[in-house]
C-alpha positions as CSV (number, residue, x, y, z in Angstrom):
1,X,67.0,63.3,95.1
2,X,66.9,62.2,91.3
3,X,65.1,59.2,90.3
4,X,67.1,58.1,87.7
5,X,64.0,57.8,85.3
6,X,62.5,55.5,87.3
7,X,58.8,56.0,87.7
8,X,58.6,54.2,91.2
9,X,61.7,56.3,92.4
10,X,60.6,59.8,94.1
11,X,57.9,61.7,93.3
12,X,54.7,62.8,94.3
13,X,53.7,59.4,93.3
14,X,56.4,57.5,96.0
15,X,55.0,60.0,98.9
16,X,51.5,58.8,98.0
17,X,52.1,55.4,98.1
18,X,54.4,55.4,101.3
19,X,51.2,57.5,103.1
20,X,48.8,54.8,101.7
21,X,51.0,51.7,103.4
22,X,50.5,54.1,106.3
23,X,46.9,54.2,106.5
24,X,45.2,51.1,108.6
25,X,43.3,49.0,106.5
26,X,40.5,49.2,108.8
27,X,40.6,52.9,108.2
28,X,40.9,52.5,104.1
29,X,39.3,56.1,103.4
30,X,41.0,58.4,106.0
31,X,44.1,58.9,104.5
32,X,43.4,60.7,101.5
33,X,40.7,64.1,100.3
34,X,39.3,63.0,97.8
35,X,36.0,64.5,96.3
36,X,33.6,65.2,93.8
37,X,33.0,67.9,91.9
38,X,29.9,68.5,90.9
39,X,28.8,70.9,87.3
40,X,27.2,73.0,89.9
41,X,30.6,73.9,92.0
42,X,29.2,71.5,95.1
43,X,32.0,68.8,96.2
44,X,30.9,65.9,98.5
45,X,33.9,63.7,99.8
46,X,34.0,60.2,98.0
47,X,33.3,58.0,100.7
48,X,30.7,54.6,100.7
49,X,28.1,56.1,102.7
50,X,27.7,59.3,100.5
51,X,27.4,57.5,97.2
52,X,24.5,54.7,96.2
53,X,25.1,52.0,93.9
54,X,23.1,53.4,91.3
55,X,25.6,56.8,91.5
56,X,28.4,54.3,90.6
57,X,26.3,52.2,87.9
58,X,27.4,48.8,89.9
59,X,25.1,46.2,90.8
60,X,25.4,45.7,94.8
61,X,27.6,46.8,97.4
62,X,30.3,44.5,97.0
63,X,31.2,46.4,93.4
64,X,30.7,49.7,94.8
65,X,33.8,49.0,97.6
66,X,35.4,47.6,94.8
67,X,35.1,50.9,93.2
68,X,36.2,52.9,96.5
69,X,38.7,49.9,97.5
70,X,40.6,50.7,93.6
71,X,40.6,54.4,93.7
72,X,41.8,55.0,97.1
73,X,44.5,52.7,96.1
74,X,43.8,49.4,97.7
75,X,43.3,46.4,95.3
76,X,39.2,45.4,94.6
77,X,39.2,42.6,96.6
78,X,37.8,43.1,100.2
79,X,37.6,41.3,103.5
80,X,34.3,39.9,103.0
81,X,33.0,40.9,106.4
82,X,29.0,41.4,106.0
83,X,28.9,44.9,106.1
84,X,32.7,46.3,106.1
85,X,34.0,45.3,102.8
86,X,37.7,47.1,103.7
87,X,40.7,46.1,101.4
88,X,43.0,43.5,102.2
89,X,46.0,45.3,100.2
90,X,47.7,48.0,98.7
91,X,48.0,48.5,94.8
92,X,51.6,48.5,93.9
93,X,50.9,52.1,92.3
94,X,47.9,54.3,93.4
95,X,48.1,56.9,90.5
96,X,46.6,56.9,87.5
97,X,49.2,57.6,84.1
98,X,49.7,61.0,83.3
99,X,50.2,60.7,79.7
100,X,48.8,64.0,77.8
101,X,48.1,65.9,81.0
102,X,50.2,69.2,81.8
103,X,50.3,70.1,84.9
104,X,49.4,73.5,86.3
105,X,51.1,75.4,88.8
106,X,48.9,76.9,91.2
107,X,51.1,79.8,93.7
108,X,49.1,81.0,96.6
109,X,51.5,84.0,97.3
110,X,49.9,85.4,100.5
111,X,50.2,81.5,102.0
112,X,53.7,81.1,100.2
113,X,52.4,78.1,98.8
114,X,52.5,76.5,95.6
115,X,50.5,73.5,94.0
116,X,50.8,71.2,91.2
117,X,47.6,70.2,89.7
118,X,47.6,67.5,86.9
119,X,44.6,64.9,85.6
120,X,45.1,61.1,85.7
121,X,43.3,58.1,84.1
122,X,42.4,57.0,87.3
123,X,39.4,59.6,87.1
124,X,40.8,62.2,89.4
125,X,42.5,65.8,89.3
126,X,45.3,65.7,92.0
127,X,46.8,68.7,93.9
128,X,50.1,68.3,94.8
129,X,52.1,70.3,97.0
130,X,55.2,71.5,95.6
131,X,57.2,71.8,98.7
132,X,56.6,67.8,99.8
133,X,55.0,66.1,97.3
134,X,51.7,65.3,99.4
135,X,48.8,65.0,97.9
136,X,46.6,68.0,99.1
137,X,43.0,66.9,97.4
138,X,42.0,65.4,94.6
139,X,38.6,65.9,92.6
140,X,36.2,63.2,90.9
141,X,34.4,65.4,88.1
142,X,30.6,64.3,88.2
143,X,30.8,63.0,84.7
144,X,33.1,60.6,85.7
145,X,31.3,59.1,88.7
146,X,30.2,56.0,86.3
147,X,33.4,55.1,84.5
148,X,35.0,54.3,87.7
149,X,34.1,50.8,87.8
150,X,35.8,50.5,84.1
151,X,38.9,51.3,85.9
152,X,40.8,48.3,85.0
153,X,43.0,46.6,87.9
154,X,43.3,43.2,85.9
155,X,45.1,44.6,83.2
156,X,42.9,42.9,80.4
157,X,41.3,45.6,78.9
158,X,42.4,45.7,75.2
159,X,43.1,49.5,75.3
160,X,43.7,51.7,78.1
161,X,41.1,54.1,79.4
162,X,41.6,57.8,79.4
163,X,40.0,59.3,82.1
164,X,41.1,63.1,83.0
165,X,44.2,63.0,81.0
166,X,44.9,65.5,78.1
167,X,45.8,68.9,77.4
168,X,45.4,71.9,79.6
């Protein structure tokens, strides 16, 4: 169906969000791939217990959930159990803007199968499936790892942040 122009209307971006309200918030990292990419081709999933503080450049282990918390598409702020630090929402939007990004159009003939890859300021390359609007994975390039916490989910930075967003 056509959205109408409206940004929250359809889209890859609806299915996300609908699979996200899905996902238990004692669960917060299970519903989604998400990964990094490292310069050397290595991926290691982006979950708390694979990435230190330091990786992040926060200060303790409440900011670094805040980090995972934001880009999984949960709002920063956490339960404040000792030790758990889950989310206690959703974001009202889980993607990043798309603003100079093109995205590429991956076709796995032998699978019939076709993708939609595009970068968003939220620091992550998303796959998309073309035929539902899922997202498939998405990828964390290594140099990005520390300007996740800059990610800005009060809305007071002066300027936005452009994260994996530009030309093809």
């Amino acid at each position: 169906a056509s959205d109408g122009g409206e940004v929250e209307a359809g889209g890859a971006g609806t299915v996300l969000k609908t699979a996200i309200e899905n996902c238990s918030l004692n669960t917060p990292y299970s519903c989604r791939s998400i990964y990094v990419l490292y310069n050397n081709g290595t991926k290691i999933q982006f979950l708390p217990t694979n990435f230190s503080n330091t990786d992040l450049g926060v200060a303790d282990d409440a900011e670094r959930y805040k980090v995972f918390n934001y880009v999984y598409g949960y709002t920063y702020e956490e339960d404040g159990v000792a030790g758990q630090h889950y989310p206690i929402a959703r974001r009202n939007w889980p993607l990043g803007s798309f603003i100079h990004s093109t995205p590429a159009v991956i076709v796995y003939e032998e699978h019939a199968k076709t993708f939609l890859a595009i970068g968003g300021n939220d620091g992550m390359l998303h796959v998309f499936d073309d035929a539902d609007g899922s997202e498939t994975i998405a990828f964390i390039p290594e140099n990005q790892l520390l300007r996740l916490k800059d990610l800005n989910p009060d809305g007071t930075a002066e300027s936005p942040l452009f994260f994996i967003d530009g030309p093809n």
